[in-house]
N, C-alpha and C positions, 0 to 999 in steps of 0.2 A: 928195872921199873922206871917209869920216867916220875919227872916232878908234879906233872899235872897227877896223876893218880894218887903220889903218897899224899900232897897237900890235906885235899878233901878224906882222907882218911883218918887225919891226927884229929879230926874235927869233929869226927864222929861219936856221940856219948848216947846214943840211943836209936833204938830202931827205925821210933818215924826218920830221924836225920837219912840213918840208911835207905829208907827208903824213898827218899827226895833224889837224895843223890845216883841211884838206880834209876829211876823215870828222866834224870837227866841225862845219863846215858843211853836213854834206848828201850828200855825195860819198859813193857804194857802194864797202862796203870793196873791194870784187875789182877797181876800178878808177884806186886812190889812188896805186897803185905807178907805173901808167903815165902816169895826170894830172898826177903831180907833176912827172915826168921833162918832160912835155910843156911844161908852166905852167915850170920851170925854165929851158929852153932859150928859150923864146918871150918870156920876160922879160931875159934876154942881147939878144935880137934887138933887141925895143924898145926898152931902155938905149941901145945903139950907133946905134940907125937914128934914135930920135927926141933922143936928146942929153941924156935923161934917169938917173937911177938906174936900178941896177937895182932897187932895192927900192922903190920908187914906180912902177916898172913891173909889179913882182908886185902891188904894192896894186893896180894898176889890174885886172888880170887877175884876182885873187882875187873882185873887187867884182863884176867880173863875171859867172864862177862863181858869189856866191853870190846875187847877182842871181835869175840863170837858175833854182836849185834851191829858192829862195824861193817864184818863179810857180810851179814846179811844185809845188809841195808846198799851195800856195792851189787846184791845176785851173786854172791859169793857163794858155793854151795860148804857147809862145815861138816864133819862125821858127827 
């Protein structure tokens, strides 16, 4: 993971932050409310299931969000 990603992660202590920082990568604002709630939970999940943080498991999940909205915004086509 690079440094730009973990940064704004330690930073994070609530949803709205998560999802400021989602619209600043890419994320449609009409969608940040539900993403973050999603990206939220699903990095709880990975913490416990994989034995990690959970904020190492948001950087993972962010990265890949921003991944994804990257190609897209290149015409990159993703599965």
């Amino acid at each position: 993971m690079d440094n730009q990603a973990n940064a704004p992660c330690s930073k994070i202590k609530d949803l709205t932050q998560l999802e400021a920082l989602l619209r600043q990568f890419g994320c449609p604002p009409d969608k940040t409310d539900v993403l973050a709630s999603q990206l939220d939970k699903r990095a709880h999940q990975l913490a416990s299931v994989k034995g990690k943080s959970y904020e190492a498991s948001l950087m993972h999940l962010l990265s890949l969000m921003r991944q994804g909205w990257a190609a897209k915004d290149k015409g990159i086509s993703t599965p």
